[in-house]
C-alpha positions as CSV (number, residue, x, y, z in Angstrom):
1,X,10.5,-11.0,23.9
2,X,9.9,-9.5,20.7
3,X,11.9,-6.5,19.9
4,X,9.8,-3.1,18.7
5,X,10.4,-1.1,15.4
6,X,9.6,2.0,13.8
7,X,7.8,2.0,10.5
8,X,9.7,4.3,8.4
9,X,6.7,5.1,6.6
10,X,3.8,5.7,9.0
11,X,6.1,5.7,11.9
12,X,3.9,3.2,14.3
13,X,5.7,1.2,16.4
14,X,5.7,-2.8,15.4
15,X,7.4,-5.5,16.3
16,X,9.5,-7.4,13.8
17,X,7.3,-10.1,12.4
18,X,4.8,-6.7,11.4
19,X,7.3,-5.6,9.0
20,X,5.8,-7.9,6.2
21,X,6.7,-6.0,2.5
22,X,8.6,-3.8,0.2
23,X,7.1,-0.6,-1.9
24,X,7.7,-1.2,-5.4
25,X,7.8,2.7,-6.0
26,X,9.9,3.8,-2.6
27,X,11.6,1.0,-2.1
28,X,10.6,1.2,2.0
29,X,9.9,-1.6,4.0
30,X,5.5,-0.9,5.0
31,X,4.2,-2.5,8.3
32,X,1.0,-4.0,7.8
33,X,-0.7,-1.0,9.0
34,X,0.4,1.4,5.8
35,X,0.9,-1.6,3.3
36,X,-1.3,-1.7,0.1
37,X,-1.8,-4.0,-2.7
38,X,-2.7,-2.5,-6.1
39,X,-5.7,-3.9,-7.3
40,X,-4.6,-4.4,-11.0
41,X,-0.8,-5.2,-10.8
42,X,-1.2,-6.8,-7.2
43,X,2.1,-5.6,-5.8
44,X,3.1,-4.5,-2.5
45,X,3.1,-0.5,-2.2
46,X,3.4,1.7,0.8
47,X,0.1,4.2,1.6
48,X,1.8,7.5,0.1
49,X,2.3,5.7,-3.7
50,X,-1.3,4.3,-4.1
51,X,-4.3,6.6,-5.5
52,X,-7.9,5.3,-5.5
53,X,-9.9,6.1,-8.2
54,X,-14.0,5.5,-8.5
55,X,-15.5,4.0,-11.4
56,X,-19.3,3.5,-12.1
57,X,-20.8,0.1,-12.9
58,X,-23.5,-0.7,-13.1
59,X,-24.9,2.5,-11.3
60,X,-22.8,2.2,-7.9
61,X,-19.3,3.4,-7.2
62,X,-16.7,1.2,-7.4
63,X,-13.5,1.6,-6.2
64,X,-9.8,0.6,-7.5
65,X,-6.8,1.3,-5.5
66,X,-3.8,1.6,-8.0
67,X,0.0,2.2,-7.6
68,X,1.0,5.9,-9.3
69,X,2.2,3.2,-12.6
70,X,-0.8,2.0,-13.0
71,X,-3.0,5.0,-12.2
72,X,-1.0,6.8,-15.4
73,X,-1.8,3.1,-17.9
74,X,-5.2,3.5,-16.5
């Protein structure tokens, strides 16, 4: 039987094998439910330290989903 956890982030209740990264900013271990990936570094951050910001190319909205560190080099 698999034994049920508390995200300490988004507080949903997971079992263990859920628990699947690190934030690089917080340092909290995300669930797969509030775990992001920053689309220009690619690391793991929980859903309070990434921003998204829209971009136009080519006409349409595009959109990037950056940790705070690389929202501020952006």
């Amino acid at each position: 039987m698999n034994e049920l956890w508390q995200c300490r982030i988004c507080r949903s209740i997971v079992t263990r094998d859920q628990i699947d990264g690190v934030c690089k900013t917080c340092t909290n271990h995300t669930c797969n439910h509030c775990k992001r990936i920053c689309d220009k570094c690619q690391e793991i951050c929980c859903m309070f330290h990434i921003e998204s910001k829209i971009v136009m190319r080519n006409q349409q909205p595009f959109v990037h989903r950056l940790c705070w560190v690389c929202k501020e080099v952006w």
